[in-house]
DSSP file (Angstrom, degrees, kcal/mol; ACC not computed):
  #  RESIDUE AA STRUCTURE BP1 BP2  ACC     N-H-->O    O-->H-N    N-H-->O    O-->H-N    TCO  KAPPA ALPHA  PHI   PSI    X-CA   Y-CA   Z-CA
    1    1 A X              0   0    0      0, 0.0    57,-2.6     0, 0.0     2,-0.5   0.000 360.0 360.0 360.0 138.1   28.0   15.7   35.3
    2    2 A X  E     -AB  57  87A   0     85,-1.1    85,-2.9    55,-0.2     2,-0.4  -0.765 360.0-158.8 -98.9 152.9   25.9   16.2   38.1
    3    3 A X  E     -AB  56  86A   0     53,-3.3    53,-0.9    -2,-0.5     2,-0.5  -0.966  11.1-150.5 -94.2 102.4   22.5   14.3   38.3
    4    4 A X  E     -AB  55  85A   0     81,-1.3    81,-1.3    -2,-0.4     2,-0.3  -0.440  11.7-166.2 -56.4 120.3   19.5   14.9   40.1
    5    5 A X  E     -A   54   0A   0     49,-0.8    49,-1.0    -2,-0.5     2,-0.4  -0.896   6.6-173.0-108.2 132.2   17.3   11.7   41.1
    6    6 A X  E     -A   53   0A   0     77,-0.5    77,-1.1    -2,-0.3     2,-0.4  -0.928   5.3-164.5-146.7 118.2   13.9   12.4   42.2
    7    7 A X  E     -AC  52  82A   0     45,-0.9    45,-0.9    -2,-0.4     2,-0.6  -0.664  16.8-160.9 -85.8 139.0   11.7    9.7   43.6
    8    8 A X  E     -AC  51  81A   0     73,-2.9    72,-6.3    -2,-0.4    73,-1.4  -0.842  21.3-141.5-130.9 106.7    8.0    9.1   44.4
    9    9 A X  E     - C   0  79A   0     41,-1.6     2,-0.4    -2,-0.6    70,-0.2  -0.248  30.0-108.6 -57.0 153.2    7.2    6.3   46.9
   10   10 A X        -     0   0    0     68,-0.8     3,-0.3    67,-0.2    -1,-0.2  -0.563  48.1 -86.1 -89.3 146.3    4.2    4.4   45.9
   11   11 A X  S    S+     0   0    0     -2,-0.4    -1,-0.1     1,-0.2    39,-0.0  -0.296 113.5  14.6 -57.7 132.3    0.8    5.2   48.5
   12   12 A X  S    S+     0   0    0      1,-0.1    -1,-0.2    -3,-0.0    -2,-0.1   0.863  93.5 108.1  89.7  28.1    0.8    3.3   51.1
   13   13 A X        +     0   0    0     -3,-0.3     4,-0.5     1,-0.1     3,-0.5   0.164  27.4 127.9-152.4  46.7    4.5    1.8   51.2
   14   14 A X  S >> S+     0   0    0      2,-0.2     4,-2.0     1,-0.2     3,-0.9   0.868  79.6  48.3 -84.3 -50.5    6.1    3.5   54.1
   15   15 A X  H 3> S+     0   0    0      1,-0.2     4,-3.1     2,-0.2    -1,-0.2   0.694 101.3  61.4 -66.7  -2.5    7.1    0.0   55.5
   16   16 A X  H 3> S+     0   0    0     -3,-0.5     4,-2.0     2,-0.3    -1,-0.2   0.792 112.1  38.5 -85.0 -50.4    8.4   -0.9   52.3
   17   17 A X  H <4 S+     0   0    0     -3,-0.9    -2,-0.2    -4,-0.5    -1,-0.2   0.806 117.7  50.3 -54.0 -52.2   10.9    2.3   52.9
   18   18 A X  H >< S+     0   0    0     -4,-2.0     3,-1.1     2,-0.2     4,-0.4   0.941 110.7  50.3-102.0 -50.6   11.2    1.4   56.5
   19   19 A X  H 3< S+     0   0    0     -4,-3.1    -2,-0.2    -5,-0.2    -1,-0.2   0.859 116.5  39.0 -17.5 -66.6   12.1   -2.3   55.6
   20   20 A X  T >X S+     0   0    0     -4,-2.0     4,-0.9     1,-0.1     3,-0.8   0.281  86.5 104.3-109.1  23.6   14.7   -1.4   53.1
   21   21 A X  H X> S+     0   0    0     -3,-1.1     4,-2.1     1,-0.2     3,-1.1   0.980  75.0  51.9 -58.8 -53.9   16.5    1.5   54.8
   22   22 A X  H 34 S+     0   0    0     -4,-0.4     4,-0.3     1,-0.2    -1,-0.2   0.443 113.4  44.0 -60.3   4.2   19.4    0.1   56.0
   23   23 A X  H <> S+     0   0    0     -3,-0.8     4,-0.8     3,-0.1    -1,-0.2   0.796 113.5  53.1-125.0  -8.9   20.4   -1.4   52.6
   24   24 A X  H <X S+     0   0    0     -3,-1.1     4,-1.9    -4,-0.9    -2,-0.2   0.549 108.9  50.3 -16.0 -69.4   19.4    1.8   51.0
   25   25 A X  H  X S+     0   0    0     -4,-2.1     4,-4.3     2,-0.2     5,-0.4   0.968 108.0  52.5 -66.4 -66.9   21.7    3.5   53.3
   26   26 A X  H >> S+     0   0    0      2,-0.3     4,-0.9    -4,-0.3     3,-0.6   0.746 110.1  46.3 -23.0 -75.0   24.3    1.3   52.5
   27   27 A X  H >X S+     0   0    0     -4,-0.8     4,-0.7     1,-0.3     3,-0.6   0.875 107.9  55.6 -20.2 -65.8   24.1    1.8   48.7
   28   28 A X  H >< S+     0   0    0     -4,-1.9     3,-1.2     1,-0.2     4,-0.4   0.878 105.6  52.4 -65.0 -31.1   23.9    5.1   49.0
   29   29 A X  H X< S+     0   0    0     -4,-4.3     3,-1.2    -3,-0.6    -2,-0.2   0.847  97.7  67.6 -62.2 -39.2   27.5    5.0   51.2
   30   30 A X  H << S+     0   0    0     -4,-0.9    -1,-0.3    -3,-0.6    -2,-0.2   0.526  96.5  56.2 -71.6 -11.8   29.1    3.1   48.6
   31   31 A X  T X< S+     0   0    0     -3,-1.2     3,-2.6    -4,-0.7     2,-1.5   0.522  70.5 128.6 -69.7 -19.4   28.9    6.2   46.4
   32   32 A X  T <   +     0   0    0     -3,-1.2    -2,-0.1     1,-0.4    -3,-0.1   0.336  63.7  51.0  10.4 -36.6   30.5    8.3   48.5
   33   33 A X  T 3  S+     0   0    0     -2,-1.5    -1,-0.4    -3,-0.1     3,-0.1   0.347 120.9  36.6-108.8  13.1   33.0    9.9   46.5
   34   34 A X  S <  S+     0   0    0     -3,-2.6    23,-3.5     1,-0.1     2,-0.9   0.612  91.9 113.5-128.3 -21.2   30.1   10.9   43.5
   35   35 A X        +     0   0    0     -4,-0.4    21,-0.3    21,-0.3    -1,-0.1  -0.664  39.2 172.7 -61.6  63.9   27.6   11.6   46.1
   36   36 A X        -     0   0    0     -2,-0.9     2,-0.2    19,-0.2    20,-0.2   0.745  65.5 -25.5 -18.0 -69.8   26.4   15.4   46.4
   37   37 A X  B     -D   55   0A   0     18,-1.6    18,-0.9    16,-0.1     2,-0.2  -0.726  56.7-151.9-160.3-175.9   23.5   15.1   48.8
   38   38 A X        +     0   0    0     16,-0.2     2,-0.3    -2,-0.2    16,-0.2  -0.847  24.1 118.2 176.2 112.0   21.0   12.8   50.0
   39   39 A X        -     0   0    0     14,-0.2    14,-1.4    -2,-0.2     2,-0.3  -0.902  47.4 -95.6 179.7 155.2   17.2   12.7   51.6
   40   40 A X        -     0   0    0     -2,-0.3    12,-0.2    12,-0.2     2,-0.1  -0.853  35.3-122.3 -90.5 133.7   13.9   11.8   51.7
   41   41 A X        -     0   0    0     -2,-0.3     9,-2.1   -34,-0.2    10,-0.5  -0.369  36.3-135.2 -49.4 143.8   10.9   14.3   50.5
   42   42 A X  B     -E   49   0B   0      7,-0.2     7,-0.2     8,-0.1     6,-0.1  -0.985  17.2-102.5-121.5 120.5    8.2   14.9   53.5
   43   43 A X     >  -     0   0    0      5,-0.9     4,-1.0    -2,-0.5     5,-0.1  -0.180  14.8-140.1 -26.3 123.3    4.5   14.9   53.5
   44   44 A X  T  4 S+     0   0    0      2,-0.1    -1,-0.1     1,-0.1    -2,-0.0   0.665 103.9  46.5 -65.6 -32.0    3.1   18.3   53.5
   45   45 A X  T  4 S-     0   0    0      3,-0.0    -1,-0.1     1,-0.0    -3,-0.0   0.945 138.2  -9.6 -83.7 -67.1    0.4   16.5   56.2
   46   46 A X  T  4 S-     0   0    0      2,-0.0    -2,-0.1     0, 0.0    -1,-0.0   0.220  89.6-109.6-128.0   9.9    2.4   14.5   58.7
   47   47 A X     <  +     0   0    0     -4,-1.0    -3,-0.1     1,-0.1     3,-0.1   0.766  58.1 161.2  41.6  34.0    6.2   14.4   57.4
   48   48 A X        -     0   0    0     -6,-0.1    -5,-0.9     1,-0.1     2,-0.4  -0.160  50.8-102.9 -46.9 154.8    6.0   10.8   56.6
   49   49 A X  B     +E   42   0B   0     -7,-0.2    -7,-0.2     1,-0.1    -1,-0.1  -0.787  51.3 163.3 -83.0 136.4    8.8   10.0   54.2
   50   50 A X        -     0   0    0     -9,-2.1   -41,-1.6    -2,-0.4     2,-0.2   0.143  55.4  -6.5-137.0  32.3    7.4    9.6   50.7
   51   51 A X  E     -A    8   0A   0    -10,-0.5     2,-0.3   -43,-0.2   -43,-0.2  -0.855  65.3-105.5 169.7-146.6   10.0    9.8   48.3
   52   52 A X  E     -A    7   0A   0    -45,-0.9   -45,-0.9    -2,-0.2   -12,-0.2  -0.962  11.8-167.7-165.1 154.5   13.9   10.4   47.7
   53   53 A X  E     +A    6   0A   0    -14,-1.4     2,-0.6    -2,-0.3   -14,-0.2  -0.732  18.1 164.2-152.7 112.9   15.8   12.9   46.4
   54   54 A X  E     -A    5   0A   0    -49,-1.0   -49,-0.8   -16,-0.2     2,-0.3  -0.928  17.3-159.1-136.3 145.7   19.5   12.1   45.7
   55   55 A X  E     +AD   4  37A   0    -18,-0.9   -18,-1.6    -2,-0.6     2,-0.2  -0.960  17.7 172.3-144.6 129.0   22.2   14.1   43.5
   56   56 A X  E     -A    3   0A   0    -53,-0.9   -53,-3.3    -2,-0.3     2,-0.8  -0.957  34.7-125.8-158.4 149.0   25.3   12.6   42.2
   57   57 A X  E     +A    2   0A   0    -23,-3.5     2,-0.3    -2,-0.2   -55,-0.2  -0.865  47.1 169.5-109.6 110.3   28.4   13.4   39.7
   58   58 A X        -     0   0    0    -57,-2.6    -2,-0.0    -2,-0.8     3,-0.0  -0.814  51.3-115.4-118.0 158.5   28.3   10.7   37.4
   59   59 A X  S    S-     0   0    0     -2,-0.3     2,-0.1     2,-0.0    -1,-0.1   0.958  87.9 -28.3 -55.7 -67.9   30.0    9.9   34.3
   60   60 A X  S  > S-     0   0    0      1,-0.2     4,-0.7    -3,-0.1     3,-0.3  -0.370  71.0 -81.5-141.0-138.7   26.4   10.0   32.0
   61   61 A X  H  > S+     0   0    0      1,-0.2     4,-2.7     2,-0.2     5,-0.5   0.799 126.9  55.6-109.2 -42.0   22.8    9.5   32.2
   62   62 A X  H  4 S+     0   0    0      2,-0.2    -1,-0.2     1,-0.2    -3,-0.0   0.347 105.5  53.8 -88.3  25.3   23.0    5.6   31.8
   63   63 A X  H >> S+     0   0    0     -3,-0.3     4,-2.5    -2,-0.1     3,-1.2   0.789 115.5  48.9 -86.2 -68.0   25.8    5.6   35.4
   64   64 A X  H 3X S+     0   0    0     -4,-0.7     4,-1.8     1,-0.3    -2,-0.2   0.641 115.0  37.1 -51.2 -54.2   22.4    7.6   36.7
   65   65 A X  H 3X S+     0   0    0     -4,-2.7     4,-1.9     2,-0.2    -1,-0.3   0.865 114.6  56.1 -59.9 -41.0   20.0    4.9   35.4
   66   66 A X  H <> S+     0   0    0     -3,-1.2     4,-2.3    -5,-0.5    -2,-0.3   0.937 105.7  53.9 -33.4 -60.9   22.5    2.3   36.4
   67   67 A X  H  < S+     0   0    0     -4,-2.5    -2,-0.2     1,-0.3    -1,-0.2   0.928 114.8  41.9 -53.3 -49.1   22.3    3.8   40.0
   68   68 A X  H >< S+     0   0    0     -4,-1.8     3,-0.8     1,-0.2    -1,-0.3   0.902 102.5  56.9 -55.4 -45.9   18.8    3.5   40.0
   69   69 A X  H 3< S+     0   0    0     -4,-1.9    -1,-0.2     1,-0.3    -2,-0.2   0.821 115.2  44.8 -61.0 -32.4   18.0    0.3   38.6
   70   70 A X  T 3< S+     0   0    0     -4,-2.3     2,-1.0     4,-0.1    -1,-0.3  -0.013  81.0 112.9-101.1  24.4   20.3   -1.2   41.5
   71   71 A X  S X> S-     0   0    0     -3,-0.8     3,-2.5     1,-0.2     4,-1.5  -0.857  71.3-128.8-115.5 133.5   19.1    0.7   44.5
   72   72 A X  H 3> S+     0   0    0     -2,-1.0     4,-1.7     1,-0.3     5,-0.2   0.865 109.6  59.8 -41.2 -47.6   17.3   -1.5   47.1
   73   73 A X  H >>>S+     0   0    0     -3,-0.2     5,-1.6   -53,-0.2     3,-1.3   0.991 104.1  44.3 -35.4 -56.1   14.6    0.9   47.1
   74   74 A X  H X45S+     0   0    0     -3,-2.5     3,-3.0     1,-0.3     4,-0.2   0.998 115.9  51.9 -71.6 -49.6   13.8    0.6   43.3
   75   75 A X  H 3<5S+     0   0    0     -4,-1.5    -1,-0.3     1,-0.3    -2,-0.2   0.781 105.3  59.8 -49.8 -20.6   14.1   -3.6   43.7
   76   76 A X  H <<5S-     0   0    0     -4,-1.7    -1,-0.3    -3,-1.3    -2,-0.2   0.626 117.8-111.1 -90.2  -5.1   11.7   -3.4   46.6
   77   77 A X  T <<5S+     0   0    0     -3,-3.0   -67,-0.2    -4,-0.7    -3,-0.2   0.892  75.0 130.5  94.5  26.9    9.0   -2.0   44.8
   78   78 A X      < +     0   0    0     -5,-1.6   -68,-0.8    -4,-0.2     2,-0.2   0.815  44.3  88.0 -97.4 -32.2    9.0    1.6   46.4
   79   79 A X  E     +C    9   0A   0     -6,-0.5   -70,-0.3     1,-0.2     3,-0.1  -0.415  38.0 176.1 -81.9 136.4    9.0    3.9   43.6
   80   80 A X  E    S+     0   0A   0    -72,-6.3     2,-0.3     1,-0.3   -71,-0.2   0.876  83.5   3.6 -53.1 -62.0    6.0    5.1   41.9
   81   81 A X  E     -C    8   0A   0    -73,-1.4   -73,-2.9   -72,-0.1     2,-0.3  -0.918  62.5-159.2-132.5 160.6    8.0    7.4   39.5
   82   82 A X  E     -C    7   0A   0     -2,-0.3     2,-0.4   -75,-0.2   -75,-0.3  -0.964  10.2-170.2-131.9 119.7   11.9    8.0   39.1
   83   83 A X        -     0   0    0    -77,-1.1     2,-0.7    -2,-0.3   -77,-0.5  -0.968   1.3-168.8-119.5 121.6   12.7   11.1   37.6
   84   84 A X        +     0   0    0     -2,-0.4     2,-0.4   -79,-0.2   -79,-0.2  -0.793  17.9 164.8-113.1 133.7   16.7   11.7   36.4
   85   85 A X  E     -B    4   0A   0    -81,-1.3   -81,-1.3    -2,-0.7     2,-0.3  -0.903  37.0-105.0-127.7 164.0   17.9   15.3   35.3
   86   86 A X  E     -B    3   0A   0     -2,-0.4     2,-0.3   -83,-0.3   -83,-0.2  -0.701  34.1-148.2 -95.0 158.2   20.8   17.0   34.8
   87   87 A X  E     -B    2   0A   0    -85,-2.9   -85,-1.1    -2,-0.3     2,-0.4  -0.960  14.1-159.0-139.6 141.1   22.1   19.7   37.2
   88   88 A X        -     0   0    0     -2,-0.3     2,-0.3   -87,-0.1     3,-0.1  -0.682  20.2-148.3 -86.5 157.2   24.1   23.0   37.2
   89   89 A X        +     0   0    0     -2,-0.4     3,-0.1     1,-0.1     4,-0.0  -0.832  35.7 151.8-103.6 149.5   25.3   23.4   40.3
   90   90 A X        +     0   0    0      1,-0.5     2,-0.2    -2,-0.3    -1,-0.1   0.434  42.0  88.5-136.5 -73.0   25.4   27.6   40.8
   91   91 A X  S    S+     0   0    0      2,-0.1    -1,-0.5    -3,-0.1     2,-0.1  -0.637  89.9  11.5-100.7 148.1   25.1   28.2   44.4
   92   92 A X              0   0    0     -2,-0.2    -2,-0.1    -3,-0.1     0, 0.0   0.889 360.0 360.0 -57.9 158.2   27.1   28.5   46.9
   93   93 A X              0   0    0     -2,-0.1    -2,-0.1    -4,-0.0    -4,-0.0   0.520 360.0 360.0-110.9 360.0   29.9   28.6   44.2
């Protein structure tokens, strides 16, 4: 099943982001083979990074929660909100 993960950095915690990219990155590479896409959301103002968005074929919702709980981001204290859904994929088919 694929998952959609959608993050919202807390204001004011860009170094927090910039701090724990590389370990982030890392995490996110060690999914590799479930791993869809990958990115950070951009400020409408300055394109600061403020958030995440990452999509992933996981077993169930609690892999998906799993995924979360343990990504350096969510341990550092970045997210405001975590939102997980499920996703069709449609297009391109």
């Amino acid at each position: 099943m694929l998952y959609v993960i959608t993050c919202v950095d807390k204001p004011d915690h860009l170094q927090v982001r910039l701090d724990n990219r590389p370990a982030h990155l890392d995490y996110l590479n060690s999914f590799a083979d479930k791993l869809i896409g990958a990115g950070p959301t951009l400020s409408e103002k300055d394109d600061a990074m403020n958030g995440s968005v990452v999509i992933l074929d996981l077993a169930n919702q609690a892999e998906a929660e799993d995924f979360c709980a343990n990504d350096p981001y969510a341990k550092a204290g970045l997210f405001e909100s975590v939102t997980i859904s499920k996703w069709k994929k449609v297009l391109p088919a």
